[in-house]
Kinemage of the C-alpha trace (Angstrom):
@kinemage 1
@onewidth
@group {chain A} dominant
@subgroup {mainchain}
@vectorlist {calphas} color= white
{ca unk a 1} P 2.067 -38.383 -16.625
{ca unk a 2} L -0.660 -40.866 -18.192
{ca unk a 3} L -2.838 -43.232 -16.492
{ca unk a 4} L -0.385 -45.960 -17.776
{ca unk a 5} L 2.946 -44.047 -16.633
{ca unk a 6} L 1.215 -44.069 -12.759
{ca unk a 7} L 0.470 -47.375 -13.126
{ca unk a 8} L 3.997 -48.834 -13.975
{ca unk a 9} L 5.167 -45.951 -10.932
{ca unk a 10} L 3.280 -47.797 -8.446
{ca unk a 11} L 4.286 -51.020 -10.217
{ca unk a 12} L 7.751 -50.280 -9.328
{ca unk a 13} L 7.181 -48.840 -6.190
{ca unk a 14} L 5.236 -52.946 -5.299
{ca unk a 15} L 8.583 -54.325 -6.821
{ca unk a 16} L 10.508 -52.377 -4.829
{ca unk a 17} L 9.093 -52.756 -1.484
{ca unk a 18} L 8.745 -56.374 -2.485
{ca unk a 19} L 12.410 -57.062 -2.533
{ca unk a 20} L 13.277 -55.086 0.324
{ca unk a 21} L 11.292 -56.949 2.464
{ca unk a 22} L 12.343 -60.247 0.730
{ca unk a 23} L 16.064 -59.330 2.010
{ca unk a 24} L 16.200 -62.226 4.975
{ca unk a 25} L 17.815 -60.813 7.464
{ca unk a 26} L 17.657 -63.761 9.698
{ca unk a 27} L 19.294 -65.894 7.513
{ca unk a 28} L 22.225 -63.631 7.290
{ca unk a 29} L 23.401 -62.268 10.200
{ca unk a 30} L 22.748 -65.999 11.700
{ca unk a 31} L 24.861 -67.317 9.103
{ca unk a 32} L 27.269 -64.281 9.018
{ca unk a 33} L 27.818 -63.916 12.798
{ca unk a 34} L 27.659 -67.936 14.313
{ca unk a 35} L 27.475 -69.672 11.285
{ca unk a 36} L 24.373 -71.077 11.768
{ca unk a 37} L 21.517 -72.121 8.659
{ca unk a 38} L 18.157 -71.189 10.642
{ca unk a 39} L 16.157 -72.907 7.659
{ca unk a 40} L 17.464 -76.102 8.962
{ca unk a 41} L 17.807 -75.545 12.910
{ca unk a 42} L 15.256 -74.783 15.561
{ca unk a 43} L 11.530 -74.213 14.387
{ca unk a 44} L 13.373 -73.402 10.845
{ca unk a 45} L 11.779 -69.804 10.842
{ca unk a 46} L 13.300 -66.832 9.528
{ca unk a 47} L 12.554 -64.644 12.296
{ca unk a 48} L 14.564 -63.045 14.827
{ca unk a 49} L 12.984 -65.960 17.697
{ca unk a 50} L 14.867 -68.572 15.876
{ca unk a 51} L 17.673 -66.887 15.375
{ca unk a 52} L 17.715 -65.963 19.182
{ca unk a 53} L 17.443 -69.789 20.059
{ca unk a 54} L 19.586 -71.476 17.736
{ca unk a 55} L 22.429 -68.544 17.212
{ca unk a 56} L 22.156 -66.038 20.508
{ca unk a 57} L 21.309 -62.716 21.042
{ca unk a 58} L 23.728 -60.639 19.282
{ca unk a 59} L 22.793 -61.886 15.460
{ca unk a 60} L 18.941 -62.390 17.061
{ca unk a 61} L 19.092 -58.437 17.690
{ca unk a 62} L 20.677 -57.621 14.421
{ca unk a 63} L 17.776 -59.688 12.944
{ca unk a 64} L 14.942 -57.594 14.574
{ca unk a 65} L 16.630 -54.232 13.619
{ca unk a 66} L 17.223 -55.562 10.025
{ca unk a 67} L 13.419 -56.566 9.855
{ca unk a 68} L 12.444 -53.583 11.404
{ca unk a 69} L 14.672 -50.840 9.507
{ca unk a 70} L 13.694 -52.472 5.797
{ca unk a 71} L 9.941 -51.424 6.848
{ca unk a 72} L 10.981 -48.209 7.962
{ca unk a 73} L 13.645 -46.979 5.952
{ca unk a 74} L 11.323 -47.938 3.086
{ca unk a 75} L 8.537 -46.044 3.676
{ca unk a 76} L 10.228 -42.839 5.227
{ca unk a 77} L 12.277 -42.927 1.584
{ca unk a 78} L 9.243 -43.012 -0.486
{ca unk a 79} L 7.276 -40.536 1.890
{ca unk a 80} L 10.172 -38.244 1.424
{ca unk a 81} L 11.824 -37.833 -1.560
{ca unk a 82} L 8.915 -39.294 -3.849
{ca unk a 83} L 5.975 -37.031 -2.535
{ca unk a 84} L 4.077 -37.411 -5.429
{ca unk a 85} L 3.187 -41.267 -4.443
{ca unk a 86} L -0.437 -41.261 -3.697
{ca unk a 87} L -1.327 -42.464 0.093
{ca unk a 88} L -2.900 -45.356 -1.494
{ca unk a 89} L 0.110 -46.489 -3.432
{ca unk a 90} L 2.272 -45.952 -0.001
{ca unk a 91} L -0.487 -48.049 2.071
{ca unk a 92} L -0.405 -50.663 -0.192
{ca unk a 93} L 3.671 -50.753 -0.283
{ca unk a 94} L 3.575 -50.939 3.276
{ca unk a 95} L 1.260 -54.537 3.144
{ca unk a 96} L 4.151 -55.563 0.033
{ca unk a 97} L 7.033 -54.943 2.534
{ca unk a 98} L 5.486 -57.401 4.689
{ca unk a 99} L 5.213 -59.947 1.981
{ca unk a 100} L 8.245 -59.349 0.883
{ca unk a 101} L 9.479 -60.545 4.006
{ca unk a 102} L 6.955 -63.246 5.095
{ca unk a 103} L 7.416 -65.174 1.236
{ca unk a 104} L 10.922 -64.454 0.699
{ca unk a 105} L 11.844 -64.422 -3.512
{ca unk a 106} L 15.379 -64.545 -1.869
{ca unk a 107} L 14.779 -67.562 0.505
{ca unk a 108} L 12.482 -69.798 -2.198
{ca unk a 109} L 9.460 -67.840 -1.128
{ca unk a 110} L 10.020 -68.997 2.425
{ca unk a 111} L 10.206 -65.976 5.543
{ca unk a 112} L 9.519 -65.090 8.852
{ca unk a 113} L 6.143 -63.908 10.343
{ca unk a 114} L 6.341 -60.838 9.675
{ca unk a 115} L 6.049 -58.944 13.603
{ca unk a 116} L 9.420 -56.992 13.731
{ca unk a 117} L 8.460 -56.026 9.501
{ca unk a 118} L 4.688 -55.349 10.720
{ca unk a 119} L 6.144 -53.026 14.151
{ca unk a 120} L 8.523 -51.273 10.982
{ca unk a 121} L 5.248 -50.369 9.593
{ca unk a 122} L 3.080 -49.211 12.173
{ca unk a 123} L 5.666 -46.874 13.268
{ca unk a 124} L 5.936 -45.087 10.370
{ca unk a 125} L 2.263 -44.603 9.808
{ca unk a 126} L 1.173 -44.393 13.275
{ca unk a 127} L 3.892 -44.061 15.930
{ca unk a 128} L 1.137 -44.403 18.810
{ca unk a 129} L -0.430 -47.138 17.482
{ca unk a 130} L 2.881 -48.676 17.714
{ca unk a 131} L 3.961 -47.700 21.138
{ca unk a 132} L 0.439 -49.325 22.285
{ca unk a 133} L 1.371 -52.470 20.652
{ca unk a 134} L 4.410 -52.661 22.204
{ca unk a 135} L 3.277 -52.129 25.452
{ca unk a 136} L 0.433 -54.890 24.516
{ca unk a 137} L 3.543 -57.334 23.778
{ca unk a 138} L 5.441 -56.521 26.483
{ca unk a 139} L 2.686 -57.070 29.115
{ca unk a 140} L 1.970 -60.519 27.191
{ca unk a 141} L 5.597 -61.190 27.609
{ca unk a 142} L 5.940 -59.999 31.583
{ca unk a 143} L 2.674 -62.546 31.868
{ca unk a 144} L 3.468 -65.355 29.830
{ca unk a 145} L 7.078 -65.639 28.450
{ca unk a 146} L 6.137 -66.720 25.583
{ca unk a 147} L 7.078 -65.011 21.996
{ca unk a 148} L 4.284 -66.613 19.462
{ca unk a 149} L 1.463 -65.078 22.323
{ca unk a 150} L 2.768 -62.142 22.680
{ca unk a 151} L 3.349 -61.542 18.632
{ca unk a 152} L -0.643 -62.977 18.053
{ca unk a 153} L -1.996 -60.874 20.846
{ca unk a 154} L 0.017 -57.882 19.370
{ca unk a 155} L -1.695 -58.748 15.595
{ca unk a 156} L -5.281 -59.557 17.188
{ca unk a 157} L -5.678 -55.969 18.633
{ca unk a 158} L -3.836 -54.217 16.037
{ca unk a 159} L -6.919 -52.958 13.907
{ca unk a 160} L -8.917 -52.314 17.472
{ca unk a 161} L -5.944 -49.833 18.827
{ca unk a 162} L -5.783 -48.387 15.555
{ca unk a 163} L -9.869 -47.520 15.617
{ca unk a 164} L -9.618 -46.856 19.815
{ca unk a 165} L -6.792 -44.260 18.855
{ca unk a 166} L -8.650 -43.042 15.729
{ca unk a 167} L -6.747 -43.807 12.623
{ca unk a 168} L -8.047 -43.065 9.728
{ca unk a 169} L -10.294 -45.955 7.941
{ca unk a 170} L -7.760 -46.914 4.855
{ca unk a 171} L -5.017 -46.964 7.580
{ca unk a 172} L -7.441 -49.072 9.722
{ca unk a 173} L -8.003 -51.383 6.830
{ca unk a 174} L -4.244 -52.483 6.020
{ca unk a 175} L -3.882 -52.562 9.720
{ca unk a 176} L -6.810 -55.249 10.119
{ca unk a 177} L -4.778 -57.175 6.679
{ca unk a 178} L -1.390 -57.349 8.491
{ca unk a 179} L -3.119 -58.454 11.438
{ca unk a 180} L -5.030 -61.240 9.379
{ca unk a 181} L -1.499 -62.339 7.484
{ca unk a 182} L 0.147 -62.051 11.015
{ca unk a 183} L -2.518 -64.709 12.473
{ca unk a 184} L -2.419 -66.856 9.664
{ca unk a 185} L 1.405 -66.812 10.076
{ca unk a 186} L 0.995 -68.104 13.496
{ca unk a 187} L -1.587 -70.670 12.809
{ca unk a 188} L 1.206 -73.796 13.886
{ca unk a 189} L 1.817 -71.652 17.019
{ca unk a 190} L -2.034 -71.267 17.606
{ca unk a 191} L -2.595 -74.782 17.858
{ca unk a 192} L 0.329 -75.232 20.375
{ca unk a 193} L -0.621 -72.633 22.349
{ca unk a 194} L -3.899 -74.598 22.759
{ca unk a 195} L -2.349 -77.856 23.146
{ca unk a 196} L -0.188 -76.299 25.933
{ca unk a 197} L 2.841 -77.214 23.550
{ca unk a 198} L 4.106 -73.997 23.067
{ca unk a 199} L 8.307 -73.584 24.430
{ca unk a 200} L 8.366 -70.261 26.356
{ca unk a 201} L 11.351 -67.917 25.835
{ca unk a 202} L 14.462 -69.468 27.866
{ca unk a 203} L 16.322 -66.769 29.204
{ca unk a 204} L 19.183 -68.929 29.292
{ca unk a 205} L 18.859 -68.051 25.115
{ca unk a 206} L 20.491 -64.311 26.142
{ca unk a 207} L 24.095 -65.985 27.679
{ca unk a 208} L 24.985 -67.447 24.515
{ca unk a 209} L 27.754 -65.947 23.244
């Protein structure tokens, strides 16, 4: 292959993992399960929060897998049966997935923020790195109850674990750009969380039927 055949490869490989994470998973099983538009009820996120609040927990944990699985079904498929993808070109698919799923092409650009997509990710690449995040998230959760803190604090220490656990720099470098795109995702949350606005998780959320 020439320079310009591995370029339109890893073109394709982008435009790929672009649409897979642009699949809104969300939207669907909300709207397939209950019936229910999440663009228009609740905080009007695409994530699997919303769809917890506004629809219950059975689409809400279909949402999570589906943003989850697209991540890693994605990469496992391109790590195994196209080996000859540099690590570079998988790295940087890994960020597009995310994309994909936080600026939908599906949904008018519009998506979720990206955690359950981001978790996908990291446990692909780095399953420990992952397991420490999700102990970071759950402790968050056990203190707090509340989703949005848990998800930033999750983001915010995502590049440190990676470097405490010793990653290797290019890994530690997309890690610290999901956890940047994570935080800005979060921004309207931020400012609650600071204004003491932010709703904590209802557990009342997991009797819907």
């Amino acid at each position: 292959m020439n320079t310009f055949s591995y370029i339109l490869r890893d073109l394709a490989v982008f435009a790929v993992a672009y649409l897979v994470g642009s699949v809104p998973f969300s939207y669907i099983f909300a709207k397939m399960i209950k019936g229910v538009d999440i663009t228009k009820v609740g905080s009007r996120n695409m994530g699997a929060t919303n769809v917890l609040r506004t629809a219950g927990p059975l689409p809400a944990a279909f949402a999570f897998a589906g943003d989850f699985l697209k991540a890693v079904l994605l990469l496992l498929v391109l790590i195994r049966f196209f080996p000859a993808i540099s690590r570079e070109t998988l790295l940087v698919a890994a960020v597009v997935v995310v994309l994909g799923h936080d600026f939908s092409v599906l949904a008018g650009f519009k998506g979720g923020k990206g955690v359950a997509t981001t978790f996908g990710v990291v446990f692909v690449l780095s399953w420990p790195v992952a397991l420490v995040e999700s102990g970071i998230w759950l402790v968050v959760m056990v203190l707090r109850n509340t989703v949005s803190l848990a998800s930033v604090a999750v983001f915010a220490t995502l590049p440190v674990a990676a470097l405490l656990l010793r990653q290797p720099p290019k890994l530690v470098l997309i890690y610290t750009l999901l956890a940047v795109l994570g935080i800005v995702r979060h921004v309207a949350n931020i400012r609650r969380l600071r204004a003491g606005e932010e709703p904590k998780l209802e557990w009342s959320y997991f009797r819907r039927r």
